[in-house]
N, C-alpha and C positions, 0 to 999 in steps of 0.2 A: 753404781758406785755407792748410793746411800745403803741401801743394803749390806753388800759387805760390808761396811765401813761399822754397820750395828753390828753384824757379827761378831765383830773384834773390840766390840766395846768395852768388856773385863779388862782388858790388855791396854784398850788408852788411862781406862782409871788408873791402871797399876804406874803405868810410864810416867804418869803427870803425879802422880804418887811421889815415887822413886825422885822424881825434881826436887822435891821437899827434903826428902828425908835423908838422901844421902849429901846434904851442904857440908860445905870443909866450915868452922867458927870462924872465919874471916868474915864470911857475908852475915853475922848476926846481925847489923843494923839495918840491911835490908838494900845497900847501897847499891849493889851489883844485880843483876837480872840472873835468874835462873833460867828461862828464856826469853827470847829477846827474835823479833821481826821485824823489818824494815820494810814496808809495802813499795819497794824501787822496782821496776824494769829490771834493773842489772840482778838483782836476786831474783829474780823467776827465769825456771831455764825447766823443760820436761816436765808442763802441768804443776811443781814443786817452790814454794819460796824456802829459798834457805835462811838459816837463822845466822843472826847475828851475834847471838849468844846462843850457848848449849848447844845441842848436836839434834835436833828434832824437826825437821823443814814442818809445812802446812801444804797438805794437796789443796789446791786453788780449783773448788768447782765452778760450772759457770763460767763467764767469758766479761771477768773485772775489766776497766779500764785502767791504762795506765798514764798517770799526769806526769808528765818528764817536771814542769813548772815547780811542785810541791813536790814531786816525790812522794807519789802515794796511789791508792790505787782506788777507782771507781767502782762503787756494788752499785748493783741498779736493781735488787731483790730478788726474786724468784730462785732463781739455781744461783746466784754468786754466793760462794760460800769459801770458808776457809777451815778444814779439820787437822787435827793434829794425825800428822806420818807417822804411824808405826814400824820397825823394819824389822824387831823380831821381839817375842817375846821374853818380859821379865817377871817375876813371884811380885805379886802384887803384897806390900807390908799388909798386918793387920788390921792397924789403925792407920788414921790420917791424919795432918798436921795439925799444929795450935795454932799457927799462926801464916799470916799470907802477904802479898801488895799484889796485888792486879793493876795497870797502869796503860793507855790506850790514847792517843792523839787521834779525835775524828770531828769530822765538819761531817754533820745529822742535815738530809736532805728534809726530813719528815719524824716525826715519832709514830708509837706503835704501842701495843698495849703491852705486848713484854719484847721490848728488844734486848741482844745483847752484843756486848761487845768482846768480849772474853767470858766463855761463862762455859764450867761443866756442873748442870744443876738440870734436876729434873723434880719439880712444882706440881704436887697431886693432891688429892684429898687424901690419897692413903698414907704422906707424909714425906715431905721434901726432902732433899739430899743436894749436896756439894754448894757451890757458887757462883754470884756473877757478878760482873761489871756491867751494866747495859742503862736500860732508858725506858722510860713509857711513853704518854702518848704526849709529854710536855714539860716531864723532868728525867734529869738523871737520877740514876738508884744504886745501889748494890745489896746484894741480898746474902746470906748464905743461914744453914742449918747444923746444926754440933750439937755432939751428944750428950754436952751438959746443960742441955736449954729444957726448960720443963722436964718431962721423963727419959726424955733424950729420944721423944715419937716422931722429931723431923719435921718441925713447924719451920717452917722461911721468914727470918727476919728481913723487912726491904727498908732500907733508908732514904728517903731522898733529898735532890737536892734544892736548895731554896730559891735557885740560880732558874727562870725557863731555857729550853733548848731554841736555840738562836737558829736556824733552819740558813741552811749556808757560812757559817760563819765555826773557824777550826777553835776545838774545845782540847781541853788536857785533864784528865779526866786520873785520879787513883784512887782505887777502893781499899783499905787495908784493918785489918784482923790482929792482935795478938793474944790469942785465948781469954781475951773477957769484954775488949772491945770494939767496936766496929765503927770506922771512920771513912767519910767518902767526901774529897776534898773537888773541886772545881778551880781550874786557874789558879791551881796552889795556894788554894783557902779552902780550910774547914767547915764544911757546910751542912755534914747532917754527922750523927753518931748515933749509937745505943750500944746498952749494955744487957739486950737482953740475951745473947746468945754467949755461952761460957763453956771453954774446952775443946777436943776435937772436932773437926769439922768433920761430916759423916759423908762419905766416900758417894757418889753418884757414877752408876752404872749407866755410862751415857758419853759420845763422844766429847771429846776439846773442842769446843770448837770457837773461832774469832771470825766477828764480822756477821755474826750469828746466832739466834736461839733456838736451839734444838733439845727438847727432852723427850722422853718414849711418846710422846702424843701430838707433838705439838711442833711447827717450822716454821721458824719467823725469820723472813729474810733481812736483812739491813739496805735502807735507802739513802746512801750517802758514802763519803769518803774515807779511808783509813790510811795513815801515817806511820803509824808504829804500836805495836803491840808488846806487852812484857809481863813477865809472870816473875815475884822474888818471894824467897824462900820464908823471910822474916817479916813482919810490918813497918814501913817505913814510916821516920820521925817524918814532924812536920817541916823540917827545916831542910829536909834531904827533900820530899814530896815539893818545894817552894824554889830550893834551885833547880830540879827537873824543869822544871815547866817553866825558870826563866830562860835556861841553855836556850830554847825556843820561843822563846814568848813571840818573838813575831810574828810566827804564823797565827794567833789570836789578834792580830790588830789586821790582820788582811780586812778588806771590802769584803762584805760576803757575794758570794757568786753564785747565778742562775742554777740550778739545779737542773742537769740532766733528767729528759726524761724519764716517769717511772709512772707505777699503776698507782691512782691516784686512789683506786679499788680493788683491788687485787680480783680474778677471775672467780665467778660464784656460779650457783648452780637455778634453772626457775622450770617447773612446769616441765616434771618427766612425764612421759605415757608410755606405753609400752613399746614403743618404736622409735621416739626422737628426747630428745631433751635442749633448753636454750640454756647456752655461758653469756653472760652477760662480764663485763671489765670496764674500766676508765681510764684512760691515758693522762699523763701531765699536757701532752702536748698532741695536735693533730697526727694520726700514724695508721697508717693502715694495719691489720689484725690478720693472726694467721690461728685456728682452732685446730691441730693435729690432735688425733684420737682413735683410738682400736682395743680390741680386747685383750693387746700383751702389748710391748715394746719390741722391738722397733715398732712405733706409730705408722699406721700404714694407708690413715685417710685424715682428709683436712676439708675445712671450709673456713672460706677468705670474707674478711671486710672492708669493707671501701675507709677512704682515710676521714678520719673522724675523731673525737676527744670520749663518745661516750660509746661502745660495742655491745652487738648481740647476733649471738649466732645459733642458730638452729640446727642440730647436730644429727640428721635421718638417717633412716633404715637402719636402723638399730635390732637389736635380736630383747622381747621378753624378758622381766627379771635376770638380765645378765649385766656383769662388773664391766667398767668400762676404766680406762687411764685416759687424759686429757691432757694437754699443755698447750700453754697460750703465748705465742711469740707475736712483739707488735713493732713496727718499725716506723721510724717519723722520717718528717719529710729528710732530712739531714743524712737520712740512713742510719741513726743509732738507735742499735735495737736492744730490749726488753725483753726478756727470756722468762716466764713464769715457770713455777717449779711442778712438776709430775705429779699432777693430783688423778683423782677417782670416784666413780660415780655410777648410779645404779639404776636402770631402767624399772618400770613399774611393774607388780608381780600379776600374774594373771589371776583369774577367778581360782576361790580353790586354793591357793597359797597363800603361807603364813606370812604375818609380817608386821612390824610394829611402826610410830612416829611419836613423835614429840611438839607439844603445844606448850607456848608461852607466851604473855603480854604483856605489853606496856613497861618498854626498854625505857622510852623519854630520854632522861640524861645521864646516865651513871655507869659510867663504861667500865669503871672496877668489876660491879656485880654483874655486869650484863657479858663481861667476860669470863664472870666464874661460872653464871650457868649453862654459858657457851660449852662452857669447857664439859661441865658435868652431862650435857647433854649429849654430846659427842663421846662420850666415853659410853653410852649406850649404845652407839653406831645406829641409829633409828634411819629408817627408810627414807623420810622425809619429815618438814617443821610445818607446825601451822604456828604464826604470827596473829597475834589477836587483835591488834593494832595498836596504836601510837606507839611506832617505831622511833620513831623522835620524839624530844621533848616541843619543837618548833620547825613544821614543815617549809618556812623558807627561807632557814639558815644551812648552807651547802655543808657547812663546819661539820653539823651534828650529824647529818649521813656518813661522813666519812670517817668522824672520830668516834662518835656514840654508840653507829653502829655497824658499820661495815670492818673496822678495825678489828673492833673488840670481839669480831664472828667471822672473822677473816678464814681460819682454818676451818669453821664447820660451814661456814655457806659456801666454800671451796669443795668439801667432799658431798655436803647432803643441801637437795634441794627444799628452798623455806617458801610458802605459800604462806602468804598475806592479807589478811582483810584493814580495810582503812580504819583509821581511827579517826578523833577530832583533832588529837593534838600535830595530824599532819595540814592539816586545815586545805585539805583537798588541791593541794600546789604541784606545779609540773614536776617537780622532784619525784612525785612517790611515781610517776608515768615513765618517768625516764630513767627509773632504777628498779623497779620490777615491768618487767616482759610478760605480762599475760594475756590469756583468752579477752577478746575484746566483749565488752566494752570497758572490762577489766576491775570495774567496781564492783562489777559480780560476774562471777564465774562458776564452773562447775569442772571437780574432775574424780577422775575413777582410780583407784586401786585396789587390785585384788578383789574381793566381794565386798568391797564398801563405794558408798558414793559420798561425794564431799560437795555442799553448795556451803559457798559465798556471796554477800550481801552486805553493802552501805547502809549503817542504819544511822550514820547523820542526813542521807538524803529524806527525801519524804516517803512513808512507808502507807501506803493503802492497798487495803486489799483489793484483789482485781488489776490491779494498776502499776504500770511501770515495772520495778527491777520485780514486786510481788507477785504478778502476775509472771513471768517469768518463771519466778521461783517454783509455782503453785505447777505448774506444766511441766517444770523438770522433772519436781516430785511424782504429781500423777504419774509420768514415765517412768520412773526409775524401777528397774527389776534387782536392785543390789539386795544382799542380802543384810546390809548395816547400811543407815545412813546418820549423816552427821553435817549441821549444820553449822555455820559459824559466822557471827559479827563484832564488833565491838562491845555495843552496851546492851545490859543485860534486860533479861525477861524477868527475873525474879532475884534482887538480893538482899542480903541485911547487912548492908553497910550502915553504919552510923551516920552518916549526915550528909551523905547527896539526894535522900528521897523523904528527909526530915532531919532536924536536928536532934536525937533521941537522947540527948543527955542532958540537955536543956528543955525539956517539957513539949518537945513533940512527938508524934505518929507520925511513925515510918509509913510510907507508901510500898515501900519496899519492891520498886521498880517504878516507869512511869506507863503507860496507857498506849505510848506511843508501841511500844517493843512489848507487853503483855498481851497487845492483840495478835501477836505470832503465833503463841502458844495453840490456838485454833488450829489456825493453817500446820503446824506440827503433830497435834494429836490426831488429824484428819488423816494425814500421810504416815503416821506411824515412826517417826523421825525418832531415832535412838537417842540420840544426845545434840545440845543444843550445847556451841560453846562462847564465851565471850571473853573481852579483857573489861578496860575503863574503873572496874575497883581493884584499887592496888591488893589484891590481897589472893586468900586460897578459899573458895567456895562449893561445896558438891550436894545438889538437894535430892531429896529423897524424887522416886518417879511421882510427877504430877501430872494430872488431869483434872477438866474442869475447875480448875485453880482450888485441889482437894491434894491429898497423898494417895495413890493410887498406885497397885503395882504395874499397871498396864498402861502407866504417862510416860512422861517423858523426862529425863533428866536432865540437868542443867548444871554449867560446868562454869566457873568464874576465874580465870587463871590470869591474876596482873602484878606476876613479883619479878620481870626478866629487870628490877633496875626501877622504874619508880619510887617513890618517896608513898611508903606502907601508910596505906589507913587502917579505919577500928571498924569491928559489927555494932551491931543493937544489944544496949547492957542486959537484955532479954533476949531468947533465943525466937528466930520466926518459927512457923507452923512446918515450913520445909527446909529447912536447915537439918541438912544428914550431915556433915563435917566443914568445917573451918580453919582457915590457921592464919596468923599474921605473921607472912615470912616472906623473903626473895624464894623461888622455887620453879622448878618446871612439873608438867606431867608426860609418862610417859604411857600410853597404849598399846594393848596387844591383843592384835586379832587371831585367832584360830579356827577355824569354822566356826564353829555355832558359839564359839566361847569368845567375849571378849575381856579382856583385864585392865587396869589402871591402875597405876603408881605413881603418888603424886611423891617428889623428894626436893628435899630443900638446898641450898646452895650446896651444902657441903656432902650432898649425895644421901644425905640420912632419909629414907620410908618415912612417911607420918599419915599417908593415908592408902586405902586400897579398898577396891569394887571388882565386883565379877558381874556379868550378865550374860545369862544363857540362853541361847533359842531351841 
């Protein structure tokens, strides 16, 4: 369905076009809907809600609930969707309109980093397009792009609202536009505007869709109820936006009510090899787990969970470097089930095969950014992530797993699995055990892909050589016949930050790392270890290869990556002895191995190169 339904994408921009543009001067004040839904039972009949204004139904993906009490209908995320019916095609105008109202009655189970509720908008770095009514992870927004805003390159303006989203409790929501301003009122008050965006709104190649955020990259289901949905040609006065929302006003005084189960984590990815892979998900409530999975659809093998709140499944006999599709259905004790939506996933490649991944550190708390290089990061489609750690800002607040960062990484720890090393900031609590699935004893691990080998290692526990997870370490290494290897912890071996190994701007000497994690560098150079990676300084670090703590072309280098979201520090107002590049930015890096060649591209939130390495054997 989703497929097709892109196919004909040209065709819905044009038809929801054509809504605008062909209005009779009656509706100039914006009174009347140009379309209009009512989420009732009695209008859904063959998969289709019909509208209540204009002539346009919405195919109803997924398996909504319907509330006879409120007259409305229940998403529970994954596949409940609602996209605009096309029945045949029309000449899509040239341009698009000046002016708009989006307007949406919904009780929000949860927020999200980008929900929507009416929105055809698709949000890139290459430069945004259309609009939306929806929500983040604790306000309401609306957003759109128009071609007289800066050079008319499609920046998204988002407004929000000053109001939190009340989690069970019905909201009345209008977003409205008339070629210079943008208003987005809650409960028929005025709550955010701007004037930065002026003119046409620039046409987005991408379905209608309610109940919903869908752009070319991205599918963000809604967890909560919908009422009525409405689309009007012109921007509604205040005074018109103010009696809407009293016609109803009592559905806003309801009690709020229990929220239907739903993924309190949406299904993600941990710890491919070339034969199995683990899904890990969370339920709102106790439910047993169903993993259906194959290499095409119809889905033709599955593995079950016992009933539980937090899920992991182990997904075997897998084939080598081959694509997989996955979907995760969960059902509670009550029998109301949870349908996650058609995701995909990629086994490890063998020796010998090309293939790249992505590293990034220290998310902490800043779900904006830590969603933008989500987003940038996936748009590279990279094999797999490595995590540098402090995935949270505070390991035992539940909040910050869920809104920080499983939210905000919803869509890519859904398609690509992330490998993890701890940090401090998780402060070693059962959350980080119970949300990543690894190799026991899990604080260090090792795994393979392609001709590289990968160890991880705790370097807030006690690190002596010979001893414990080192000793370990030291035994992998000696064994490992990989042709790259690549180690990775938290805090580093060598950096020049300003003022966690001295205050260098105030009349000290930097240490430029501490004693504890420089005595690695040993155990590294002994094994011939490619690259050494960390997070813990918020910044972009890459040293020249080091040996014997000299520059050397036959050491080892050392990678400092902590921009996924933390709060940026500074270097030393003097450059150190192995500083080959820096940068103070939000950023990831990406890798590419080839045989004997490997590459690095380090890029910053908004996708721009600022550094790059080769190394060849």
């Amino acid at each position: 369905m989703f497929t097709r339904l892109i196919s004909g994408v040209v065709v819905v921009a044009a038809c929801v076009l054509l809504l605008w543009a062909n209005q009779p001067a009656e509706l100039a004040d914006g009174d009347a809907p140009v379309a209009q839904w009512r989420f009732e039972s009695g209008q859904f009949s063959g998969g289709l809600l019909a509208p209540t204004a204009g002539k346009w139904s919405l195919r109803i993906q997924g398996e909504p609930q319907w509330d006879k009490q409120t007259s409305s209908a229940h998403f529970s995320g994954g596949m409940d969707l609602a996209i605009l019916e096309i029945k045949k095609k029309e000449p899509a105008p040239k341009t698009g309109p000046e002016s708009l109202s989006a307007e949406a009655w919904v009780r929000l189970d949860c927020g999200s980093r980008k929900g929507g509720l009416i929105s055809m908008v698709d949000d890139n770095r290459h430069g945004g397009q259309g609009f939306s009514l929806g929500y983040d992870e604790d306000r309401f927004r609306f957003g759109l792009a128009t071609e007289g805003a800066r050079k008319g390159d499609g920046v998204l303006t988002w407004i929000r609202s000053r109001s939190a989203i009340r989690p069970g409790i019905w909201t009345h929501l209008v977003g409205t536009y008339d070629g210079t301003t943008m208003c987005l009122y809650v409960n028929g008050q005025l709550e955010a505007q701007s004037t930065h965006q002026q003119g046409q709104i620039i046409v987005a190649s991408v379905p209608f869709v309610v109940g919903g955020y869908i752009d070319n990259d991205e599918r963000v289901p809604l967890v909560g109820s919908l009422k009525s949905a409405a689309l009007f040609a012109e921007a509604m006065k205040a005074e018109t936006v103010e009696a809407r929302f009293r016609k109803d006003e009592a559905l806003a005084q309801l009690p709020a009510v229990t929220a239907a189960p739903y993924f309190l984590v949406s299904p993600y990815l941990q710890y491919p090899t070339t034969d199995s892979i683990r899904v890990g998900f969370e339920t709102s409530e106790e439910s047993t787990g169903v993993v259906e999975f194959g290499e095409e659809t119809p889905l033709s093998r599955k593995v079950e969970t016992s009933s539980r709140t937090m899920h992991h499944a182990t997904l075997e006999g897998l084939k080598p470097s081959t694509s997989y599709f996955y979907q995760v259905t969960a059902t509670s004790k009550k029998g109301e089930k949870i349908s996650g939506q058609l995701l995909t996933f990629k086994t490890a490649a063998l020796p010998g095969e090309s293939f790249n991944f992505a590293v990034f550190g220290d998310s902490q708390r800043n779900r904006r950014i830590t969603g933008q290089v989500a987003t940038r990061a996936y748009e590279f489609r990279p094999s797999f992530l490595l995590h540098l750690g402090d995935v949270v800002d505070d390991g035992e607040e539940k909040s910050q797993w869920l809104n920080d960062l499983f939210r905000p990484c919803q869509e890519l720890f859904g398609r690509v699995a992330m490998m993890p090393t701890i940090g401090n900031h998780e402060k070693n609590h059962p959350f980080y055990y119970q949300y990543f699935n690894l190799p026991a004893p899990e604080f260090h691990y090792k795994f393979t892909w392609g001709d590289a080998d990968f160890f991880a290692i705790d370097s807030n526990k006690p690190l002596i050589l010979g001893e414990g997870q080192l000793a370990w370490l030291e035994k992998e290494l000696a064994a490992s016949k990989a042709k790259w290897k690549f180690c990775y912890h938290h805090h580093p071996c060598y950096s020049s930050d300003s003022d966690d190994y001295g205050k260098t701007f105030n009349g000290q000497k930097s240490t430029f790392g501490t004693e504890k994690l420089r005595q690695l560098s040993s155990l590294y150079e002994k094994h011939k270890v490619d690259m050494v990676l960390n997070g813990h300084i918020h910044a972009y670090e890459r040293t020249f290869p080091i040996k014997d703590n000299k520059v050397d072309d036959s050491g080892v280098v050392y990678l400092t990556s902590g921009g996924f979201g933390a709060g940026l520090e500074n270097f030393t107002p003097t450059p150190s002895f192995f500083k080959a590049a820096n940068r103070v930015d939000y950023h990831l890096v990406l890798f590419s191995i080839h045989g004997n060649s490997l590459q690095l591209h380090a890029y910053d939130k908004d996708g721009h190169l600022f550094d790059s390495w080769t190394k060849s054997k």
